[in-house]
C-alpha positions as CSV (number, residue, x, y, z in Angstrom):
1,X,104.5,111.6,102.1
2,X,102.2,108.8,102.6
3,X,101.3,105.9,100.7
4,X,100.2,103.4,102.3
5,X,99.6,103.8,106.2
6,X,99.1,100.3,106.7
7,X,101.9,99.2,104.7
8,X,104.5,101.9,104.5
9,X,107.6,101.3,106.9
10,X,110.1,103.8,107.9
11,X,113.8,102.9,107.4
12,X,117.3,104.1,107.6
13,X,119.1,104.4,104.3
14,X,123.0,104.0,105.7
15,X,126.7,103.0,104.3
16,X,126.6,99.7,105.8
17,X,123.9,97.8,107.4
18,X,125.9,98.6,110.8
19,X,125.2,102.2,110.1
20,X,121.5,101.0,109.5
21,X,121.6,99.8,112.9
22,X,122.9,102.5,115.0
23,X,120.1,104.6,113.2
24,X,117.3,101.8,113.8
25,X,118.2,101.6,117.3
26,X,117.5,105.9,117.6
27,X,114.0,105.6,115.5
28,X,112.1,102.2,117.2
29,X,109.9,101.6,119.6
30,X,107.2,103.9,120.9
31,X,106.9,107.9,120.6
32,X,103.9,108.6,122.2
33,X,102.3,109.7,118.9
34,X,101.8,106.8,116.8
35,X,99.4,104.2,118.8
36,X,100.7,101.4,116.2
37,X,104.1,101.4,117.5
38,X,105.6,98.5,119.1
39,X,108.2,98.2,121.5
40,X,109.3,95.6,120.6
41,X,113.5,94.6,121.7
42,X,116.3,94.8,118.8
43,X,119.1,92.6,120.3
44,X,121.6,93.2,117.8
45,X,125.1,91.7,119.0
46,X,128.6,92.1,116.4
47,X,129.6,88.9,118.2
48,X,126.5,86.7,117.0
49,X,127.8,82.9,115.2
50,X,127.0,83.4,111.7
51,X,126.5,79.7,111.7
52,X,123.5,79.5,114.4
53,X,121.3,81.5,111.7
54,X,118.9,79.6,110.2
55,X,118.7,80.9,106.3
56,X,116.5,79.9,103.4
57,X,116.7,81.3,99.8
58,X,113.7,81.5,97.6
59,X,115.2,79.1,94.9
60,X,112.3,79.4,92.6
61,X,113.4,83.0,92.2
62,X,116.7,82.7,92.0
63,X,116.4,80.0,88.9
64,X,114.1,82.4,87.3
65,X,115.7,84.2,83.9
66,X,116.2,87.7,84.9
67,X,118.8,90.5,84.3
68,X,120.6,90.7,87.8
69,X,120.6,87.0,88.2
70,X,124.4,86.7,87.8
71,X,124.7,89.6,90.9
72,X,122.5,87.2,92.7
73,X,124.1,84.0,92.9
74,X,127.1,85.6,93.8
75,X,125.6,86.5,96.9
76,X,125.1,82.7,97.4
77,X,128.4,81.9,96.9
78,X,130.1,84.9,99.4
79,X,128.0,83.1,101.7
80,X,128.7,79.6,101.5
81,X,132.7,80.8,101.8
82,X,131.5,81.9,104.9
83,X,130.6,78.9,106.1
84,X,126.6,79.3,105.4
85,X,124.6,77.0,103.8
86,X,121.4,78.8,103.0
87,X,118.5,76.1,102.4
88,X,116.3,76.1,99.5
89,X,112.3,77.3,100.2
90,X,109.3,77.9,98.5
91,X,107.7,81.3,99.1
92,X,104.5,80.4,98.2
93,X,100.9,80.7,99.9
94,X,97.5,79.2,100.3
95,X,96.4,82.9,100.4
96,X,96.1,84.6,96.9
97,X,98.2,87.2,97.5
98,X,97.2,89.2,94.3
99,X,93.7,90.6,95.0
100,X,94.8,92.2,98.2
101,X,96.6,94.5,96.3
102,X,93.6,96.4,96.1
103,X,94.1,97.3,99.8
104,X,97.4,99.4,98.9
105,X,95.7,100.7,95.9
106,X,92.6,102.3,98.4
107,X,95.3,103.4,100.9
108,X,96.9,105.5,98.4
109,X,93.7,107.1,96.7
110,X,92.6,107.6,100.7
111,X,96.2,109.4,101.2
112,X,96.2,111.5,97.6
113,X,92.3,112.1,98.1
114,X,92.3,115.8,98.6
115,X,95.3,115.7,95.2
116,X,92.4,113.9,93.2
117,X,89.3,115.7,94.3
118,X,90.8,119.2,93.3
119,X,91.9,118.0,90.1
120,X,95.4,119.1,90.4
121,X,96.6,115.1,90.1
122,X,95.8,115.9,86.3
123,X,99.1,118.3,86.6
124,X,101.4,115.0,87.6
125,X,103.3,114.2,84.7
126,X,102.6,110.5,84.0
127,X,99.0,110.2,83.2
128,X,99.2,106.7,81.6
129,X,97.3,103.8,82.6
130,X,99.5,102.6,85.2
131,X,100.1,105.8,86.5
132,X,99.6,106.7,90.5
133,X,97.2,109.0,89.3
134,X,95.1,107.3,87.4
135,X,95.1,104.5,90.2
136,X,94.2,107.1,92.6
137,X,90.9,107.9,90.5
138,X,90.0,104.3,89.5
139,X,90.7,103.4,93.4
140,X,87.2,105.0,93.7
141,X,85.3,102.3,92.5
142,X,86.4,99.5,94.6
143,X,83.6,98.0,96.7
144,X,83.6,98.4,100.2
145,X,82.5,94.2,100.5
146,X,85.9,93.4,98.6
147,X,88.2,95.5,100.4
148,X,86.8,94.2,103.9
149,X,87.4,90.9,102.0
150,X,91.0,91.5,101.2
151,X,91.3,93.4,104.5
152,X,90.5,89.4,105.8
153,X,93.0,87.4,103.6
154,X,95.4,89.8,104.5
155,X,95.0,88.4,108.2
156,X,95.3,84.9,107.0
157,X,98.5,85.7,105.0
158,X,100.1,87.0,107.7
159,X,99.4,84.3,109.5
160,X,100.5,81.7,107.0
161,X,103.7,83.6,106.7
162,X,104.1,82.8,110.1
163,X,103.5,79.5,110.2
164,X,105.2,77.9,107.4
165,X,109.0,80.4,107.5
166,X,108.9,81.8,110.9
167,X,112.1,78.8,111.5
168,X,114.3,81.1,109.5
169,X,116.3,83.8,110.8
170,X,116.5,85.0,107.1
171,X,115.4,84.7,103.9
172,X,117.6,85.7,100.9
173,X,115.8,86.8,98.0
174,X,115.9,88.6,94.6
175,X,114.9,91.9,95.6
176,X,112.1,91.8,92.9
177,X,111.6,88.2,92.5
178,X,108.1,87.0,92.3
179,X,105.9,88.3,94.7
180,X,107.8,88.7,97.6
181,X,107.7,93.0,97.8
182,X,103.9,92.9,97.6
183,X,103.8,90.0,100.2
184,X,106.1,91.8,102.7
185,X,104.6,94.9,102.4
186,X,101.4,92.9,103.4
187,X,103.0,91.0,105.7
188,X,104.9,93.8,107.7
189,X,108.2,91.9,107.7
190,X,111.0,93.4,108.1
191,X,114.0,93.6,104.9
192,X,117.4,94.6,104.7
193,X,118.1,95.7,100.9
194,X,122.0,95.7,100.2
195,X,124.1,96.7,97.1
196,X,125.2,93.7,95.2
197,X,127.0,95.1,91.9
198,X,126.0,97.0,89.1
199,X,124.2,96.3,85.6
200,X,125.7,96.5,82.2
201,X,124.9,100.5,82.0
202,X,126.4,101.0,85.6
203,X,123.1,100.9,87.5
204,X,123.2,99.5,91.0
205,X,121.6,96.2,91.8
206,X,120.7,94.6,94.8
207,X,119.8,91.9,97.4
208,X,116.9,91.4,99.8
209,X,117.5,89.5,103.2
210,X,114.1,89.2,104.6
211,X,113.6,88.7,108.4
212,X,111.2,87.7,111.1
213,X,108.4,90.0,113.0
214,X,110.4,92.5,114.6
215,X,113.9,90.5,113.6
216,X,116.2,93.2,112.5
217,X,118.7,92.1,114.7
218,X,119.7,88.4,112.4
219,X,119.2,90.8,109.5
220,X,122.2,93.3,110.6
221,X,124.4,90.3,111.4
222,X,124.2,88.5,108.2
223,X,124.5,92.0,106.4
224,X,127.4,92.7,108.3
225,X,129.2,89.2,107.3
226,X,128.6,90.0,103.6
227,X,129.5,93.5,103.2
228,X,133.0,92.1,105.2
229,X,132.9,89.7,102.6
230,X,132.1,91.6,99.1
231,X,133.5,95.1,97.7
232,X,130.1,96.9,96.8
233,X,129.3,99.3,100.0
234,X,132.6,100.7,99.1
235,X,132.0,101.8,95.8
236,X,131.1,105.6,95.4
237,X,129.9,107.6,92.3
238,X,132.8,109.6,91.3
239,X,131.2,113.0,92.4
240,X,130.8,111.8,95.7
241,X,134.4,110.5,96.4
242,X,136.1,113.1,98.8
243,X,138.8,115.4,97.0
């Protein structure tokens, strides 16, 4: 279903981020269906030097305090052994990124409209004040003039995006440090999310390697190297391990 048309982006969900781009390589480009489409080229190569990459890594996120912080240094440090040197950014913009929100939130009322107008979003469960379906009924009230605002900063997000990281090939972050989810979702750029170890309770963790406009290619390469490198995309929850 539909969230955000604007902001939602189809992915593969794979074993490896190999098998992410045999499936990517099926799904892009143009169907004759969706005007939006792009056909853009995705010149993944396994042969790519690892060391021609230029990487950053939000280091203001990564020195936050946070839970999986430990998972996400080691991810650092696979890569150095590899012979990277990832180089410390900020990931931060002239643009406040916080009021566009507002644009997801409309999106989503727009997409759930006919669930709100019958009343049958009061059957969802979660009915707290940060539930979906109260955002989809208070979405109702924001002002046409602020969402054409928004609609404009989004514009000159994207374009500060570009201007001030399109020299990296990829950007390692936390996957939910700062901003960054809200600004890619924004933003349209492309991430690769891969396992990185697991919690104190067992619960998966992971990594975000963020990419240039239509740049899925460096992100498959450097997701490659570190899955070669680390043990996690070989894990398996006991009931799925083969008998």
């Amino acid at each position: 279903m539909a969230l955000s048309w604007s902001m939602d982006k189809i992915g593969p969900i794979g074993r490896s981020a190999l098998d992410c781009a045999l499936v990517f390589e099926m799904i892009r480009g143009s169907d004759g269906l969706d005007p939006n489409v792009v056909d853009a080229s995705f010149n993944y190569h396994s042969k790519t030097d690892l060391k021609k990459l230029k990487i950053g890594y939000v280091k203001e996120f990564f020195e936050a305090d946070y839970a999986t912080k430990e998972n996400d240094q080691k991810v650092l440090d696979i890569l150095r052994g590899l012979g990277i040197n990832p180089e410390p950014i900020e990931f931060k913009f002239d643009v406040p990124v916080t009021p566009i929100r507002m644009m997801l939130t409309a999106e989503a009322a727009a997409a759930f409209d006919e669930l709100t107008r019958s009343n049958r979003d009061s059957l969802l469960v979660n009915q707290g004040r940060n539930a979906w379906p109260t955002s989809f009924r208070t979405a109702r009230f924001i002002p046409a003039v602020d969402y054409i605002n928004a609609s404009r900063l989004r514009q000159l997000l994207i374009e500060e995006y570009h201007q001030k990281l399109n020299e990296y090939d990829v950007i390692i972050t936390p996957s939910f440090g700062g901003n960054q989810l809200l600004v890619t979702n924004l933003t349209g750029h492309p991430c690769l999310v891969m396992p990185n170890g697991f919690t104190d309770k067992g619960r998966p963790t992971s990594i975000s390697f963020l990419g240039k406009l239509y740049g899925e290619a460096a992100l498959i390469v450097l997701g490659r190297a570190y899955q070669e490198a680390s043990e996690w995309d070989e894990k398996k929850p006991p009931l799925f391990s083969i008998r």
